[in-house]
N, C-alpha and C positions, 0 to 999 in steps of 0.2 A: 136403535139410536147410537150414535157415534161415541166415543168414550169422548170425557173433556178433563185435560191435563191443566192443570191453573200451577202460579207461581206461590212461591213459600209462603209458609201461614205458621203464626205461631204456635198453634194449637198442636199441628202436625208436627213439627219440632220437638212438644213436650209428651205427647204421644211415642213417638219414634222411640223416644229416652224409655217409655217403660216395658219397648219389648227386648230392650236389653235383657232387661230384670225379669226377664218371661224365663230365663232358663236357671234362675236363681233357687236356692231353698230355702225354705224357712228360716228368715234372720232379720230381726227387727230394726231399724237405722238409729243411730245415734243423734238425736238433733238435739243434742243438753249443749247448752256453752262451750266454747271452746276450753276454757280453766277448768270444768267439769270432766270436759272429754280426755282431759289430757293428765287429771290424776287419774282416771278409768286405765287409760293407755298404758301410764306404767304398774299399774296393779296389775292388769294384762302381759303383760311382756314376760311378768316371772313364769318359765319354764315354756316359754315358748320355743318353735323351731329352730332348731338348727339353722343359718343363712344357706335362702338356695341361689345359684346361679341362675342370671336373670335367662339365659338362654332354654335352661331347664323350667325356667317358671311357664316362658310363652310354651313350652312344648304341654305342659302338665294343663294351665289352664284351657289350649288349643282341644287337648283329648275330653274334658268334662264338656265343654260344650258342645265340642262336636257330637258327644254321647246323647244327648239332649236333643232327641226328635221329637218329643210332643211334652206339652206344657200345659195341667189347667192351673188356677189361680185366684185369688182373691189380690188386688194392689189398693194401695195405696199413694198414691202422686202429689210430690210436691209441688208447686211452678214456680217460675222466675219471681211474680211477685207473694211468694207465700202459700199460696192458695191451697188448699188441701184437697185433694180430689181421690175418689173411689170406685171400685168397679170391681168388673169379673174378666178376665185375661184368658184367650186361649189361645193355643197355638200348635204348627204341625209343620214341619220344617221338612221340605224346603218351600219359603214363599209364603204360607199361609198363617193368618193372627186375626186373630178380633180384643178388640177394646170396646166391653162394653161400661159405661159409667154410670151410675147408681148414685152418686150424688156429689157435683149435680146430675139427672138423669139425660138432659139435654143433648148428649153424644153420643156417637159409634165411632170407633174406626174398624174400617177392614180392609184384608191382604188376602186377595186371592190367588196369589202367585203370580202374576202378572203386574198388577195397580195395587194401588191403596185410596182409600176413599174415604173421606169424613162425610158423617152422615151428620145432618142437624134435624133433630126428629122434633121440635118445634116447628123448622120452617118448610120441613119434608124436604129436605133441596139435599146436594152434595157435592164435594168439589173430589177431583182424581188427581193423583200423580203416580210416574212410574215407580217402580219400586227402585229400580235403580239410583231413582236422584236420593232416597231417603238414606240419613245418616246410619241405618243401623242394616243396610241391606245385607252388609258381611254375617250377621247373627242370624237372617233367616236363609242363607244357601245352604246346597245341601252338603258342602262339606267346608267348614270351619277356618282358616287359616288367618291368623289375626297378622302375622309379620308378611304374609303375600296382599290380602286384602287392604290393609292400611299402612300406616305410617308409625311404628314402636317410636314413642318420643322417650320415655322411661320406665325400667320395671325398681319399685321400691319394696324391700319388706322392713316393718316395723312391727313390733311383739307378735301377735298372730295371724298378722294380715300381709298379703302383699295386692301389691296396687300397680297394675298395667295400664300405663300413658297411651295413649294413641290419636292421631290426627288422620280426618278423614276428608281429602280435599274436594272432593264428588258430591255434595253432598246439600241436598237442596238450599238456596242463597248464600255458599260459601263453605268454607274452611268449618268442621263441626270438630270441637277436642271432645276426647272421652277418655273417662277414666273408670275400670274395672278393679273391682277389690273381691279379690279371693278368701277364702280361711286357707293359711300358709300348709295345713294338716291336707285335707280334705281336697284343696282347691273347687270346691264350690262357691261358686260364684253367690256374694252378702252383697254386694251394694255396684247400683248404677249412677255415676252423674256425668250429664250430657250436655255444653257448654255450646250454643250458636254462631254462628260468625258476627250474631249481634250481639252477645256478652249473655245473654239471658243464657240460666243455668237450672236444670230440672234433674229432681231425685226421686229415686222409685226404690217401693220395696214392696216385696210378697209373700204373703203368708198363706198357708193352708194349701201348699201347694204337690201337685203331684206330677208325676213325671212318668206314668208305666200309662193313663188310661187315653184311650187315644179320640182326639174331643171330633163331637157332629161335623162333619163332613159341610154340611149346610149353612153352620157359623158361618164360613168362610165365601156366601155368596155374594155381590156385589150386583145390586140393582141396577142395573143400566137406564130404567124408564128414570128412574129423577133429575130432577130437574139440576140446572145448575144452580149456584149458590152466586146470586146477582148481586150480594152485599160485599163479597169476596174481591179477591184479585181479576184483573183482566186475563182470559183464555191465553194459553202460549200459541 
């Protein structure tokens, strides 16, 4: 059966945002108040890094992820309206990721290296798109380049963190902003948030994560027999 490519969906959008955070290590997010987060911040700040140049930042955080070929995971997902969502994450660069969700159980996604696919295991149906239109396709190639693949809008550090701007104009229904926050030490990659060309904004974070075992090969297969998803958008 023929593959079927459908137009943006927000699900995909908020999916997309947590394979950022596929190449992330254990680091829990901050979601306390902003007046909370920001006496946290300067208690934080004492004895943090040295300032790096933001040239030297994109190169440092360039090389951790580029290091970062295979990814398993436990996440956790914010969504645009709150929503708390959880699952098992895996991933094998280049091209290949599964999202699976455990509650609600309702979803898959998966990256074959080629597509991506939402699967609703309710209606058995699924929608595809190429991988190319999706915002995060720069994090699953097989080699890394965040100022050739995108758009650097700004690199910030503040006490232990720095925080890489970027705009990605390719990027299914439009313009997608993303913003990357490293540990300034380490540059390991703590926190993803993925901003739509519709304003909606999705935060991921993952625990229990490892990064040396290299996940089933089979994760990554993409049913072609299902059906389309008729409740969805129109076929491209």
């Amino acid at each position: 059966m023929a593959r079927r490519f459908r137009r943006p969906a927000l699900l995909l959008v908020s999916a997309m945002a947590a394979a950022a955070a596929a190449f992330a290590q254990q680091a829990p997010l901050d979601l306390t108040a902003p007046a909370v987060a920001a006496q946290k911040s300067a208690k934080s700040s004492k004895g943090a890094p040295a300032p790096i140049p933001a040239d030297e930042a994109v190169a440092r955080a360039n090389a951790w992820l580029d290091a970062a070929r295979v990814m398993s995971a436990d996440f956790v997902q914010i969504g645009p309206n709150g929503r708390r969502s959880e699952g098992q994450l895996s991933v094998a660069r280049p091209g290949h990721m599964r999202f699976e969700y455990t509650d609600p159980p309702r979803f898959e996604i998966v990256a074959d290296g080629r597509s991506v696919a939402i699967v609703d295991k309710k209606l058995n149906t699924q929608d595809e798109y190429f991988i190319g239109q999706t915002p995060l396709k720069f994090l699953l190639s097989d080699h890394i380049d965040l100022a050739r693949d995108t758009q650097l809008l700004n690199v910030s550090q503040e006490g232990k963190t720095i925080t890489i701007e970027l705009e990605d104009r390719a990027a299914l229904g439009g313009t997608a902003h993303l913003s990357l926050v490293f540990d300034a030490s380490t540059f390991a990659l703590k926190q993803w948030t993925v901003i739509d060309a519709q304003g909606f904004q999705t935060i991921v974070t993952l625990f229990n994560v490892d990064l040396t075992t290299n996940p089933d090969p089979a994760l990554f297969h993409i049913d072609e027999d299902l059906p389309a998803n008729q409740l969805g958008n129109h076929r491209r």
